[in-house]
VOBA-1610 file (N, C-alpha, C; in pm, whole numbers, padded with zeros to 5 digits, always signed):
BEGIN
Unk+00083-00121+00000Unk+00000+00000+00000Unk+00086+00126+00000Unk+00197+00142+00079Unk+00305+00253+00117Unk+00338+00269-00074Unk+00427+00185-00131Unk+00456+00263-00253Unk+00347+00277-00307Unk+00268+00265-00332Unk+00147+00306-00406Unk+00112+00449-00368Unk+00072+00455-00211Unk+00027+00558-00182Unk+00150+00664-00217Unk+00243+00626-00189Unk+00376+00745-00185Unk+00381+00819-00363Unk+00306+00753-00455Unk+00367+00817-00581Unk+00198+00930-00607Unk+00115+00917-00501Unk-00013+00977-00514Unk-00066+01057-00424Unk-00116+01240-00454Unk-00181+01270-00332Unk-00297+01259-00267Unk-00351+01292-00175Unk-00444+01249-00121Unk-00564+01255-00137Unk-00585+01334-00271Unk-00711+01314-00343Unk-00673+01189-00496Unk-00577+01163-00519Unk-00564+01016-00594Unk-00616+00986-00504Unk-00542+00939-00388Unk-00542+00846-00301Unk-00685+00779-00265Unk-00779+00908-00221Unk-00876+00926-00206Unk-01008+00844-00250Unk-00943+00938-00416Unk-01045+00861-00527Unk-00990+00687-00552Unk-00877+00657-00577Unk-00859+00476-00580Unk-00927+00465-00472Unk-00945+00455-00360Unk-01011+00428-00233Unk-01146+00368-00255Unk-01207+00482-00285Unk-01332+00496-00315Unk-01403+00401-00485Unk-01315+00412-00564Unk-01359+00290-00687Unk-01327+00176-00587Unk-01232+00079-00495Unk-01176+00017-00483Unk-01252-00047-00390Unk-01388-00005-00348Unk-01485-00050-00221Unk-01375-00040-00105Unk-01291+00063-00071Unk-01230+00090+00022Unk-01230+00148+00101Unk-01298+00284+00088Unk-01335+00426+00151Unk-01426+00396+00279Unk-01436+00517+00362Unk-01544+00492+00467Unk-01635+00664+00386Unk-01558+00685+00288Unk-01642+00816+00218Unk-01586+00970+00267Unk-01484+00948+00349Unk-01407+01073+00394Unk-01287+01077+00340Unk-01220+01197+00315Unk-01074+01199+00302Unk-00979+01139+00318Unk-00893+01107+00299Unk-00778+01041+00392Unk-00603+01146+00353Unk-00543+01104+00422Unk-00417+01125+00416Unk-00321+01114+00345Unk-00208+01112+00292Unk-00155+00995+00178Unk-00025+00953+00314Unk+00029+00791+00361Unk+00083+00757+00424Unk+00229+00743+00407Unk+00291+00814+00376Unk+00387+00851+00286Unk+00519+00798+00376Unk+00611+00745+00349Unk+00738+00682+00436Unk+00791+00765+00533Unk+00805+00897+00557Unk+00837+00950+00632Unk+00741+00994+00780Unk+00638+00988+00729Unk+00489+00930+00828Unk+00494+00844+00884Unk+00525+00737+00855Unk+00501+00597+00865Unk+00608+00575+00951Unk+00772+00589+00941Unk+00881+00603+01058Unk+00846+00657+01142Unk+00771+00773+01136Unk+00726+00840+01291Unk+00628+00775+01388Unk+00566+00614+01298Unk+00485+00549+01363Unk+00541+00442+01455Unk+00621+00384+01325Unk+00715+00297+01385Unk+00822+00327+01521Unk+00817+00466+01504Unk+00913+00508+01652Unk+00863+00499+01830Unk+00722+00476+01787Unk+00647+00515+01886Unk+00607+00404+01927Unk+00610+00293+01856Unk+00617+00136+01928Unk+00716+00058+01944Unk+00746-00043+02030Unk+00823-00162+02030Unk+00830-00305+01916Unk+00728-00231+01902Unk+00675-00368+01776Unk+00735-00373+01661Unk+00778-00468+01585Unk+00862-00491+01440Unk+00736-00443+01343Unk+00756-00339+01244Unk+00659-00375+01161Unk+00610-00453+01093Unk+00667-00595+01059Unk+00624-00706+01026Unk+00571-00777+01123Unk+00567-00751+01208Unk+00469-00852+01329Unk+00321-00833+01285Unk+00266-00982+01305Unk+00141-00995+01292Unk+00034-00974+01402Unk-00021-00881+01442Unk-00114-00834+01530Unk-00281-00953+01517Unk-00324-00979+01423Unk-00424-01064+01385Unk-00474-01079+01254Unk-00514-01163+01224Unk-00634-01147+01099Unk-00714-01125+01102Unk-00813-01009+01003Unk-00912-00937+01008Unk-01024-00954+00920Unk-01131-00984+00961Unk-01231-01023+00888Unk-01305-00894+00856Unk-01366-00948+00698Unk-01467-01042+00665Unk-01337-01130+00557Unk-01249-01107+00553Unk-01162-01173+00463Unk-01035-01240+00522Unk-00991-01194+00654Unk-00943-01260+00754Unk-00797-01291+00649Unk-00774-01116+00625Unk-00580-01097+00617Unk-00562-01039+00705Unk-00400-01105+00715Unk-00296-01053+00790Unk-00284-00917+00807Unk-00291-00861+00943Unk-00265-00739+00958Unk-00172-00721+01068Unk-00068-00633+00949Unk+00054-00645+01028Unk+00075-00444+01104Unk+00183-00456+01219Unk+00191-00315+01247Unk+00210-00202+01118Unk+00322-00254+01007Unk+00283-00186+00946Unk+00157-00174+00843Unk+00079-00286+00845Unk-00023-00208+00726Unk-00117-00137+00851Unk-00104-00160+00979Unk-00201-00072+01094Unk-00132+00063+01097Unk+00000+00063+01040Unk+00054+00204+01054Unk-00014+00305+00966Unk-00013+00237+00852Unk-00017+00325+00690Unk-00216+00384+00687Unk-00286+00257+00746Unk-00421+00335+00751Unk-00446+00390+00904Unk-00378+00396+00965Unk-00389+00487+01076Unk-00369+00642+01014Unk-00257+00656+00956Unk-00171+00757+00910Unk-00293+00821+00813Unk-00351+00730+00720Unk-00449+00766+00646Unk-00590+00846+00703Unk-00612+00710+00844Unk-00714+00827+00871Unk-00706+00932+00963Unk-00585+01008+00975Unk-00543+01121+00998Unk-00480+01114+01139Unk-00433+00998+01237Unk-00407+01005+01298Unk-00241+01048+01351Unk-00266+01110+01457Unk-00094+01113+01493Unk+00009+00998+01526Unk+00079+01008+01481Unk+00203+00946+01523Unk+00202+00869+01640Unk+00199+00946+01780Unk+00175+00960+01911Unk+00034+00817+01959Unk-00045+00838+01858Unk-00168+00759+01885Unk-00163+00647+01859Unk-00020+00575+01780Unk-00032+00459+01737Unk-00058+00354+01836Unk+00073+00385+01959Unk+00000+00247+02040Unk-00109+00214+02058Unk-00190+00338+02096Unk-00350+00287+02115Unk-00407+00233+01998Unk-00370+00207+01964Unk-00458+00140+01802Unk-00414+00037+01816Unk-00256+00015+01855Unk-00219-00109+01898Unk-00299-00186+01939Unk-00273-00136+02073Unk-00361-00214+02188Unk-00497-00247+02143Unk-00567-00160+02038Unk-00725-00182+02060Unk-00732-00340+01981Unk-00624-00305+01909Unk-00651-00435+01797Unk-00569-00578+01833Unk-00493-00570+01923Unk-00481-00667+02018Unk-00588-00686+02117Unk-00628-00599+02189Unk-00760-00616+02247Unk-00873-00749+02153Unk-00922-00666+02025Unk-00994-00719+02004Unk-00949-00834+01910Unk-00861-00876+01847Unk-00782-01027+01890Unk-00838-01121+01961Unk-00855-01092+02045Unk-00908-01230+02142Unk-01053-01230+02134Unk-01145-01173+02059Unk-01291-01196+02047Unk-01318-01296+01947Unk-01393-01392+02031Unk-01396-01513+01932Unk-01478-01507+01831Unk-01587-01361+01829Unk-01673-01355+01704Unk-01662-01191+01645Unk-01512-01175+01620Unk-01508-01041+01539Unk-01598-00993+01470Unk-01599-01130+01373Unk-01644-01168+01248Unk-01833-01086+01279Unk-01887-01126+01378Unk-02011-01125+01424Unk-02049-00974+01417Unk-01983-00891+01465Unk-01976-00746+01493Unk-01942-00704+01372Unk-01854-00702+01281Unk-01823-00648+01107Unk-01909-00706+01072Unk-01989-00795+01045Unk-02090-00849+00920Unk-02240-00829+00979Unk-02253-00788+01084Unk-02410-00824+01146Unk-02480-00747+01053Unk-02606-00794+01061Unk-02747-00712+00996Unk-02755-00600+01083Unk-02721-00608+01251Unk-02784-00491+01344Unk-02652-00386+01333Unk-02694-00319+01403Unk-02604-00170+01408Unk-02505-00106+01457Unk-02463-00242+01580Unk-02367-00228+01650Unk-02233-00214+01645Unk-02134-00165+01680Unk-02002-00174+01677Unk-01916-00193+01763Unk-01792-00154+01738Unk-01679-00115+01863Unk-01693+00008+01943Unk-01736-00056+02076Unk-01672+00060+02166Unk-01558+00127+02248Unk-01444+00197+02256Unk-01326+00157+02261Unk-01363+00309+02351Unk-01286+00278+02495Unk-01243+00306+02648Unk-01136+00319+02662Unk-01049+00482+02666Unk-00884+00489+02733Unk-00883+00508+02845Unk-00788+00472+02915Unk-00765+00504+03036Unk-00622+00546+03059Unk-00614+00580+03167Unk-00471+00634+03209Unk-00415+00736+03190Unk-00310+00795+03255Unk-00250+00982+03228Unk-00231+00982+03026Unk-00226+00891+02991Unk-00201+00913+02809Unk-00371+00947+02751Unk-00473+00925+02809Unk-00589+01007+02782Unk-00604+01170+02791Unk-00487+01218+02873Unk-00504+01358+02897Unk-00391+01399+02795Unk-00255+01324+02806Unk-00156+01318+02695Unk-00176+01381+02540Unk-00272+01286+02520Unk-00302+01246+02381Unk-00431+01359+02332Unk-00466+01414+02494Unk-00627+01507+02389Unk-00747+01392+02401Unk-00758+01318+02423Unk-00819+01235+02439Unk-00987+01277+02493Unk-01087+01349+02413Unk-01231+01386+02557Unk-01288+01279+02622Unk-01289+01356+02743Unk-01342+01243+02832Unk-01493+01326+02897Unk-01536+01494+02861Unk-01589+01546+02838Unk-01716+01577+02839Unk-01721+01715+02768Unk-01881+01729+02734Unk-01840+01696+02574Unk-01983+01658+02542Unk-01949+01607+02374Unk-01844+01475+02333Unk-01831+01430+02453Unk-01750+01299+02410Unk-01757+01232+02319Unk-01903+01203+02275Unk-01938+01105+02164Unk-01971+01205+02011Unk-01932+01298+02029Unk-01944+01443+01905Unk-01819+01458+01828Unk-01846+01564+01748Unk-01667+01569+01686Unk-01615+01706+01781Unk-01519+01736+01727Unk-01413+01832+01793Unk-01276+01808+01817Unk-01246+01652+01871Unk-01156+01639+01916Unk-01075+01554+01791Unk-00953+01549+01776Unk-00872+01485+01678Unk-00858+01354+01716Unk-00804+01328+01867Unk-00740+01241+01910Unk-00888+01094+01913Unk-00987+01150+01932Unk-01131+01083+01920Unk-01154+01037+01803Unk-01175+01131+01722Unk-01209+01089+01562Unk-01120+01010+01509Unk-01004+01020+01527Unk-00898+00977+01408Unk-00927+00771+01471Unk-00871+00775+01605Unk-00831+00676+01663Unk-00925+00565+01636Unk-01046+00620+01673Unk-01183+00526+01635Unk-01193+00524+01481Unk-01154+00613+01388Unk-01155+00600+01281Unk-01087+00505+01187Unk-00935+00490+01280Unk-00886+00432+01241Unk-00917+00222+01252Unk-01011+00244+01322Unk-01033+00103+01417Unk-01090+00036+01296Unk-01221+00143+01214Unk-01356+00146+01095Unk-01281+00116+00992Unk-01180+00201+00969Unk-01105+00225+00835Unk-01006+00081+00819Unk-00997+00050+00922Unk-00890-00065+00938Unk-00963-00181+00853Unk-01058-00202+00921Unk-01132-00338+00902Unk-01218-00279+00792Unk-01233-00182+00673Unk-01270-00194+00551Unk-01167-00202+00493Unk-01051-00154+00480Unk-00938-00145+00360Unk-00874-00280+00400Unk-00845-00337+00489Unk-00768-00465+00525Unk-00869-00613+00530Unk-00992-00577+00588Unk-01027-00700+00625Unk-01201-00649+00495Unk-01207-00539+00465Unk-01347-00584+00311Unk-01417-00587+00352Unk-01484-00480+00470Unk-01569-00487+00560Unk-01663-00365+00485Unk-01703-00368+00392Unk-01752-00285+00278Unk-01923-00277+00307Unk-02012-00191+00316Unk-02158-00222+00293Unk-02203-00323+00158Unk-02288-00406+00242Unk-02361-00495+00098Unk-02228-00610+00098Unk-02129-00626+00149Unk-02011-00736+00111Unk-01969-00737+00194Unk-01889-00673+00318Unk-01852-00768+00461Unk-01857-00754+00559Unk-02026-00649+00539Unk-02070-00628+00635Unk-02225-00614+00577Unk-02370-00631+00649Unk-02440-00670+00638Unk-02625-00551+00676Unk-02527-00473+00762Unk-02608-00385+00831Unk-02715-00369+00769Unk-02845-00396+00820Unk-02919-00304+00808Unk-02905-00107+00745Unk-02871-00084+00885Unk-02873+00031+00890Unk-02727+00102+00961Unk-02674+00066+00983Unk-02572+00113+01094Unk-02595+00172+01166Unk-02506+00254+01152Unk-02496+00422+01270Unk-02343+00480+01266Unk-02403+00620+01304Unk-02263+00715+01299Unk-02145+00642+01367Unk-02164+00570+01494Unk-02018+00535+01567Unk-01958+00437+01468Unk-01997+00404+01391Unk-01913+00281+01295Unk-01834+00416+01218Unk-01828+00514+01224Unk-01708+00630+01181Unk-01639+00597+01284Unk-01640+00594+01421Unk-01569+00625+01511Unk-01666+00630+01677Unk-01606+00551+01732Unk-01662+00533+01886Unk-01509+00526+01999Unk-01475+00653+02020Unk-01371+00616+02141Unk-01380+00765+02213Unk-01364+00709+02328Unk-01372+00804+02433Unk-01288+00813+02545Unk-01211+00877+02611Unk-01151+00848+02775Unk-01265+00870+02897Unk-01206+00792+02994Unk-01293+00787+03118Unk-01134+00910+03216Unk-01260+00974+03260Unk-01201+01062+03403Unk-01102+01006+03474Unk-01181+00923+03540Unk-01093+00817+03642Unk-01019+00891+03747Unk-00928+00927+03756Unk-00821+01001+03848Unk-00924+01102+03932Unk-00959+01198+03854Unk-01060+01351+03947Unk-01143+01286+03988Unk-01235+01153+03985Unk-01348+01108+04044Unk-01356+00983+04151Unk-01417+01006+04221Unk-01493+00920+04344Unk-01467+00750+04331Unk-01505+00718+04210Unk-01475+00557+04201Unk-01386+00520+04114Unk-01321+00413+04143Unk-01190+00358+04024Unk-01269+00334+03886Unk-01147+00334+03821Unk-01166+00356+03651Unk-01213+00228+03642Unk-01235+00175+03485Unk-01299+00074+03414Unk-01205-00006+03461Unk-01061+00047+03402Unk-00939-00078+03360Unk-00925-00150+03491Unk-00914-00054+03607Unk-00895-00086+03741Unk-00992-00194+03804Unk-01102-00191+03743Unk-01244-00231+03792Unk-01206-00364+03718Unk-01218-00400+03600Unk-01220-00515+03540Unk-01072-00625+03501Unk-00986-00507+03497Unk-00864-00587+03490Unk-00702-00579+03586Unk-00820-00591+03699Unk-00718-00556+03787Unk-00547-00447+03765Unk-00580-00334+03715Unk-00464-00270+03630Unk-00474-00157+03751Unk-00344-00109+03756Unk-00353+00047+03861Unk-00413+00122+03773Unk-00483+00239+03847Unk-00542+00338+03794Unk-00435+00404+03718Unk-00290+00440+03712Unk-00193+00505+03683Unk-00141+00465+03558Unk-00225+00322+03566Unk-00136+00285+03360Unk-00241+00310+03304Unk-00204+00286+03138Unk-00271+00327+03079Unk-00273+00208+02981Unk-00421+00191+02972Unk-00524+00111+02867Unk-00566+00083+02815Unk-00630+00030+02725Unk-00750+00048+02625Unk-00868-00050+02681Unk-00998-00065+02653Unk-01125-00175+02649Unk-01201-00119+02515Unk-01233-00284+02506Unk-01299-00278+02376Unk-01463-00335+02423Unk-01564-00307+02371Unk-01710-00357+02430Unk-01716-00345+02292Unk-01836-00457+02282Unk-01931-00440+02160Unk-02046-00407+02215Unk-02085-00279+02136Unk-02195-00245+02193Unk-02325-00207+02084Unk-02428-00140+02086Unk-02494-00076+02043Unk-02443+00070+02045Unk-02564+00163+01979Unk-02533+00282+01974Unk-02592+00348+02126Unk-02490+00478+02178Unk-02591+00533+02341Unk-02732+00550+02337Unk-02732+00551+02432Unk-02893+00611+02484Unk-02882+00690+02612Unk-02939+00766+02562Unk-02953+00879+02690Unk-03035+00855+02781Unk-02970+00913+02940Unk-03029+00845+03076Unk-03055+00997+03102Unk-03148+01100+03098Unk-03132+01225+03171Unk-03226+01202+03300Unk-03192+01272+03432Unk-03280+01270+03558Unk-03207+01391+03648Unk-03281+01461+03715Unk-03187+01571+03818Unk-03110+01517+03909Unk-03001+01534+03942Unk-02958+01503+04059Unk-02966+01646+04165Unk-03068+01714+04176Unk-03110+01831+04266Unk-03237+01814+04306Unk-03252+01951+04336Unk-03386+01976+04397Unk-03473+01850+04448Unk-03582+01798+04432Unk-03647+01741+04486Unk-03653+01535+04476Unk-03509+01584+04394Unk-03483+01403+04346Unk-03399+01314+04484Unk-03434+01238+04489Unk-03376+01137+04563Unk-03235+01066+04515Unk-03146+01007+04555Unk-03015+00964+04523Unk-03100+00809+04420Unk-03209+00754+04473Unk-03259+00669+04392Unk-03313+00654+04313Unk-03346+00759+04267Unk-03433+00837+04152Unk-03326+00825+04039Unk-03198+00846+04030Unk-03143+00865+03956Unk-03083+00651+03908Unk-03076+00598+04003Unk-03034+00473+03980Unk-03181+00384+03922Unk-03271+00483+03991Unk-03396+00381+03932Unk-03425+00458+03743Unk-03365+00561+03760Unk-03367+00586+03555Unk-03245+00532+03481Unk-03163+00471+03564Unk-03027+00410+03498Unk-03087+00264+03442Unk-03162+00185+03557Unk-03213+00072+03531Unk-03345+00030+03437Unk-03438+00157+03455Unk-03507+00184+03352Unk-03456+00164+03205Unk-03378+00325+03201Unk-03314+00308+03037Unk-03284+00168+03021Unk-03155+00099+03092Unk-03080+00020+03016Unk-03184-00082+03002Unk-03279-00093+03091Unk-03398-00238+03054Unk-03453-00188+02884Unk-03492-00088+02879Unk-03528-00032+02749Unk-03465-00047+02654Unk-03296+00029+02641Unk-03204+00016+02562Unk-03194-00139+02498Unk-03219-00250+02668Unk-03161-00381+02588Unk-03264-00489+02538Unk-03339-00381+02506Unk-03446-00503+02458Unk-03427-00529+02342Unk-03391-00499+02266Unk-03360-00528+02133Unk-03248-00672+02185Unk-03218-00695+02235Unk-03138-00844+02281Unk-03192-00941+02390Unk-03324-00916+02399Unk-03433-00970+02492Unk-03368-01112+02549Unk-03270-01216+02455Unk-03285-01335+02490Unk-03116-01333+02526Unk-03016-01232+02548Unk-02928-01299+02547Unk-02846-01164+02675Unk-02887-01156+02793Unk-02826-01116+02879Unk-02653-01084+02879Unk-02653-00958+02918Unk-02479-00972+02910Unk-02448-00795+02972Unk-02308-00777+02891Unk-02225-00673+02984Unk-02368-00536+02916Unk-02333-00425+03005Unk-02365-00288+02973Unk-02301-00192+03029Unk-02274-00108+02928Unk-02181-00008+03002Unk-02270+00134+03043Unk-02220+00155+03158Unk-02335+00317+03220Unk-02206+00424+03186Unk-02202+00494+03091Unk-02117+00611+03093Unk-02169+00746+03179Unk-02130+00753+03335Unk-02206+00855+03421Unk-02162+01002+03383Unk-02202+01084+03379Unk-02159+01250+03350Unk-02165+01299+03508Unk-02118+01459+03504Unk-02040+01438+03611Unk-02140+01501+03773Unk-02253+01538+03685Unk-02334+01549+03822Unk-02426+01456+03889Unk-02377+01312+03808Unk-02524+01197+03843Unk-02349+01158+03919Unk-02228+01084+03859Unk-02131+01024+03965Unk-02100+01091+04079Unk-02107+01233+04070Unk-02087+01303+04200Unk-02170+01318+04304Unk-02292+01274+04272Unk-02378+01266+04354Unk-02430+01167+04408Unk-02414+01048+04314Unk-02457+00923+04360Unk-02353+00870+04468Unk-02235+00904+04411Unk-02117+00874+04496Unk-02114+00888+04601Unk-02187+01006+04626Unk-02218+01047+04834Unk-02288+00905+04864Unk-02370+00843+04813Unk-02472+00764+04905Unk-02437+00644+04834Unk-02383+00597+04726Unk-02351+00463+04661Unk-02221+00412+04656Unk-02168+00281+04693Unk-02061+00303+04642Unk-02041+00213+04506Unk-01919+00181+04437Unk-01953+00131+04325Unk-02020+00063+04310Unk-01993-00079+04409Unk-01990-00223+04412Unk-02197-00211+04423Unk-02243-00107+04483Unk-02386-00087+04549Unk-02415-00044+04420Unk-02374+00002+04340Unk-02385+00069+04181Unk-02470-00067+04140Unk-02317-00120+04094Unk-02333-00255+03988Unk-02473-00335+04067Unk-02465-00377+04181Unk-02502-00448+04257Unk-02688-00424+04213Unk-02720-00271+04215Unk-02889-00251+04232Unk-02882-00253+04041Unk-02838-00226+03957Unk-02827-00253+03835Unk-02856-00402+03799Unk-02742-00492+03865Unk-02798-00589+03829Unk-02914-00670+03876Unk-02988-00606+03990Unk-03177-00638+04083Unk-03232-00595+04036Unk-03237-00482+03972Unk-03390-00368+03916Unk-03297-00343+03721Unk-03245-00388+03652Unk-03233-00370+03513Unk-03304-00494+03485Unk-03447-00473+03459Unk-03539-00606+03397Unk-03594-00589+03291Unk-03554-00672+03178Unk-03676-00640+03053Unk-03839-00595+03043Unk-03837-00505+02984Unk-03990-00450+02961Unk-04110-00541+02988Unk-04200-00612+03086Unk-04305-00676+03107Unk-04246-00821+03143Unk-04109-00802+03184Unk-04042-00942+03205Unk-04030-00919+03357Unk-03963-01045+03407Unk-03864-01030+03504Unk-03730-01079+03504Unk-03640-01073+03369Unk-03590-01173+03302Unk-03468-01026+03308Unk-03334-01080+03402Unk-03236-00930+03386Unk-03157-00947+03283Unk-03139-00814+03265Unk-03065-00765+03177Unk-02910-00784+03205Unk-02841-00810+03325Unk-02687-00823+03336Unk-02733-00999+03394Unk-02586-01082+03381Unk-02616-01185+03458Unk-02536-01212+03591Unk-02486-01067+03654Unk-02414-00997+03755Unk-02384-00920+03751Unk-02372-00870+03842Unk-02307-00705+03946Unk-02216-00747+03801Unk-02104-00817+03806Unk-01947-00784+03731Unk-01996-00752+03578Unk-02158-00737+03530Unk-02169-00665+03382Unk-02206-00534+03363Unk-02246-00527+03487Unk-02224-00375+03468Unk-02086-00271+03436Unk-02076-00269+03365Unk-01924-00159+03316Unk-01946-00024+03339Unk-01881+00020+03479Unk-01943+00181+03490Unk-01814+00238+03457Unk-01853+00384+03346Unk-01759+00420+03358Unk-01743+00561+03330Unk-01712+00676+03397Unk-01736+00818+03435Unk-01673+00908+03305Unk-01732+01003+03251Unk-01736+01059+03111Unk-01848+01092+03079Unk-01825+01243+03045Unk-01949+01322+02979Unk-01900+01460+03092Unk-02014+01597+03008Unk-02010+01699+03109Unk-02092+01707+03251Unk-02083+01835+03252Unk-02156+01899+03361Unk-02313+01906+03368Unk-02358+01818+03358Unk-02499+01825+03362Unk-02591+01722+03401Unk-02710+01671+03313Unk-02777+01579+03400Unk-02804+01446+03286Unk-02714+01445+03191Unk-02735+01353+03073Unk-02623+01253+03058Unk-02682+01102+03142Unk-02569+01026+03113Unk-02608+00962+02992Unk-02517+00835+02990Unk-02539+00742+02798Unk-02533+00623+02866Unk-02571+00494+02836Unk-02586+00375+02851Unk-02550+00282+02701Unk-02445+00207+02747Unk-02422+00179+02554Unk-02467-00002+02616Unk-02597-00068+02557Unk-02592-00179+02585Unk-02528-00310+02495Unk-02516-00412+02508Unk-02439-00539+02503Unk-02490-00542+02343Unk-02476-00658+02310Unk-02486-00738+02163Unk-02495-00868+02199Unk-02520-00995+02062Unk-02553-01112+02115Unk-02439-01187+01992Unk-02292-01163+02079Unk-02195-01162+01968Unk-02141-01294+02099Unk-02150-01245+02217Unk-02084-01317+02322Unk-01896-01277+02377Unk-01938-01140+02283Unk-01789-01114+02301Unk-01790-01052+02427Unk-01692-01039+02511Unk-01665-00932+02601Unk-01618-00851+02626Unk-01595-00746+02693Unk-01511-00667+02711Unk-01357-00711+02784Unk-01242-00680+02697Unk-01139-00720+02701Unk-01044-00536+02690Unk-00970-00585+02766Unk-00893-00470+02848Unk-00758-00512+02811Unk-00669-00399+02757Unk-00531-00438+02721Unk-00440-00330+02741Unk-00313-00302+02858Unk-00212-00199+02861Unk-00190-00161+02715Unk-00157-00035+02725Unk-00093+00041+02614Unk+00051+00027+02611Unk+00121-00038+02555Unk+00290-00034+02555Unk+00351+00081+02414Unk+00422+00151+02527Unk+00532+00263+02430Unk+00649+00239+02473
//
């Protein structure tokens, strides 16, 4: 791909892309060799090392061809490990394949953690799931872009959707962690110090918004009884196959709940009162599926991203530089 791209600019580039069922329909970069060393500097990894095979066609994807469409979809240098990691992360999901080809809408949800979230620009924010930020767009972009140009994950051919949705551009976000009340994701699920830094991958659906006051005349349970609400709602569309959900809290529902809850009491009433619509049939199959994890602004609007019926899980992987 490198000599190719190197004799073309980024509107060639662009346009082959795009005849080539390659494109995600945006711009790209041209990945040009002197790009591409600045990628390679920033990992330990040989660029011939094989990271995994990527479906729907399940080639080899090596650091460098993860370098050259990183580079493409506009990412920095700096950001490579995390792309690393995500795609080692998701490596170990035994139904990749399930998530790139489905009929439903779901995708990758991809979680940083650690001081390289503040490093990198990373929002952990208001507008987290919006554009603005580089370090957001590119990284998740690069996750989308990966698995069409390498693995033919094309609409109508190796992938299946219905309908999709916007996060199949891009779904990554950082969690707070450090400024707030309860330990981070990574800490929570993979026994990791709060102080390194991470990635998690969830398959999820697209958010759904949890809004409720945490003032005036609301109760501390008011707000956990609309967490359990939504996500019973959110997961009905997977009525028969129970599993993880992630609560992304914003920062006036964790700061407040936090006075009177503590995590473990979090997960714990999530997984008693999150029941399917006219069921009694829950939505987690324990406290340990609930994935809480703190992100978003100042206000009263959290997101709930629920599970899929892929059986994959959320898998957590250090960032190595």
């Amino acid at each position: 791909m490198t000599n190719a791209a190197n004799s073309e600019n980024s509107l060639e580039l662009y346009e082959r892309l795009v005849e080539e069922n390659k494109s995600d329909g945006l711009p790209v970069l041209v990945p040009d060799d002197s790009r591409i060393d600045d990628f390679f500097a920033e990992t330990p990894r040989d660029p011939a090392d094989v990271i995994s095979e990527i479906p729907a066609n399940f080639t080899e994807l090596t650091v460098e061809k993860l370098a050259e469409v990183s580079a493409m979809a506009g990412c920095r240098a700096e950001y490579f490990p995390v792309v690393i990691a995500i795609f080692e992360a998701l490596s170990e999901w035994n139904n990749l394949r399930a998530v790139t080809s489905t009929t439903g809408g779901f995708w990758i949800a991809t979680i940083v953690n650690g001081p390289i979230a503040d490093e990198l620009d990373i929002n952990c924010g208001t507008g987290l799931f919006g554009p603005g930020y580089r370090a957001n767009a590119t990284i998740g972009r690069a996750i989308s872009l990966t698995l069409l140009v390498v693995g033919g994950v094309y609409p109508g051919e190796g992938t299946k959707a219905s309908h999709g949705y916007a996060g199949r551009y891009t779904n990554c976000f950082g969690e707070k962690g450090a400024s707030k009340p309860w330990s981070p994701l990574h800490a929570d699920i993979a026994d990791m110090a709060p102080e390194e830094n991470a990635v998690t991958v969830v398959s999820a659906h697209a958010p759904h918004i949890t809004a409720e006051g945490a003032h005036g005349d609301r109760e501390p349970e008011d707000i956990l009884k609309a967490f359990a609400r939504q996500g019973a709602h959110a997961g009905a569309c997977a009525a028969d196959v129970p599993g993880e959900v992630v609560f992304v809290l914003c920062d006036d529902h964790i700061d407040y709940v936090s006075d009177h809850y503590s995590k473990e009491e979090f997960k714990e009433y999530m997984y008693k009162n999150c029941q399917l619509p006219h069921t009694e049939k829950p939505l987690l199959r324990s406290p340990g599926d609930a994935l809480v994890v703190t992100a978003g602004g100042e206000n009263i609007s959290s997101v709930i991203h629920t599970f899929t019926y892929t059986n994959d899980e959320a898998v957590t992987k250090p960032i190595e530089r």
